[in-house]
C-alpha positions in Angstrom: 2.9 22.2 8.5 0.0 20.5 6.7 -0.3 18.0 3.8 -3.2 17.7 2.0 -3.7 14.0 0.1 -6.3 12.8 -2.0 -7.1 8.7 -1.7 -9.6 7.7 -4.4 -12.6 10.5 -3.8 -11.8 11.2 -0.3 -9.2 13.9 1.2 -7.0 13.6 4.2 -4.8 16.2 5.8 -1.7 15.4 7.7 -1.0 17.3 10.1 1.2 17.9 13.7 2.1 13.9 13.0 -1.8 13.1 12.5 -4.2 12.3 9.8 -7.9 14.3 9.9 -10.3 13.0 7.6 -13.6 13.4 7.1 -14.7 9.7 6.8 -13.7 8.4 10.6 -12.4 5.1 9.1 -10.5 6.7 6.9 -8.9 8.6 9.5 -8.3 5.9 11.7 -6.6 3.8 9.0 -4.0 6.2 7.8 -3.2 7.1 11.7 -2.7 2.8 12.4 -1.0 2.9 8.7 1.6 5.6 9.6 2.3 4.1 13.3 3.2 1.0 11.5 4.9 2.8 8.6 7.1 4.7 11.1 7.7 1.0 12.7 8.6 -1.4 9.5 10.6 1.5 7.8 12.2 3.6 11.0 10.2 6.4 9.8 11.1 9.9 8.0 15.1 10.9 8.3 15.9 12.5 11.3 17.6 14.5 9.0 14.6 15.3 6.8 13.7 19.1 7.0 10.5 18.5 6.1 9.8 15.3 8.2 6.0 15.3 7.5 5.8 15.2 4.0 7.7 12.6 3.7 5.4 10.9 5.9 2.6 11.8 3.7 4.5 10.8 0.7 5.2 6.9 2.1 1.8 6.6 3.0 0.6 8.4 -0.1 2.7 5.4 -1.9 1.6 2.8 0.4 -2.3 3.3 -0.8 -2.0 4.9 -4.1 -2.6 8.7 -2.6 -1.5 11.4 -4.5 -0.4 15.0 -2.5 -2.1 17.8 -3.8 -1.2 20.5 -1.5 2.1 20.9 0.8 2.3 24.0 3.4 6.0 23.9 5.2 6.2 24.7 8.7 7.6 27.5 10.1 8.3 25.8 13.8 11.3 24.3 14.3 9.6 21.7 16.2 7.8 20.0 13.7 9.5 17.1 13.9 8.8 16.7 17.7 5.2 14.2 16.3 7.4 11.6 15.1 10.0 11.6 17.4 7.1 10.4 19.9 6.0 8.0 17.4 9.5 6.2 17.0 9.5 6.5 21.0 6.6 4.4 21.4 7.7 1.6 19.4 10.5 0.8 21.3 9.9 -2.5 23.1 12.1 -3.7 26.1 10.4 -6.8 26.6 13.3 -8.8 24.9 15.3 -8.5 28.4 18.1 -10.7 28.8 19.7 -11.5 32.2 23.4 -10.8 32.6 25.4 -12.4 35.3 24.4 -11.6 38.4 26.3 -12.1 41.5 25.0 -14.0 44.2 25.8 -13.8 47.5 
């Protein structure tokens, strides 16, 4: 499954949960902008068939992108890049001691 979004006068494809671009920054901005996309919003629907292009549409409307090409995947994997995204996000550092006995 691939997307292919113009921003401005530069292209990006989204693709297997990553962006490719040929301007590096670029790149590396929609990667950090869908991480924290996936964070502040929870990320596509689990339910979502077609779990990357919704992904390319949020960031598409998070910096005025606009798709211009959309191949579906045939895997039915294809959600398995954002799965590991969500997974990565979740923090345990919040812990809270119970009661504990002591002896």
């Amino acid at each position: 499954m691939s997307v292919l979004v113009r921003f401005a006068k530069q292209k990006a494809i989204l693709r297997e949960g990553a962006w490719v671009c040929a301007d590096i920054k670029l790149e590396r901005d929609l990667n950090l902008e869908t991480a924290t996309w996936i964070r502040d919003t929870g990320g596509p629907s689990l339910s979502d068939p077609d779990q990357e292009l919704a992904v390319a549409r949020g960031i598409a409307e998070r910096r005025r992108g606009r798709i211009l090409l959309h191949v579906r995947a045939q895997s039915p994997d294809a959600s398995e890049p954002f799965l590991q995204h969500r997974q990565l996000q979740l923090h345990f550092s919040a812990f809270v001691p119970g009661n504990s006995r002591r002896r």
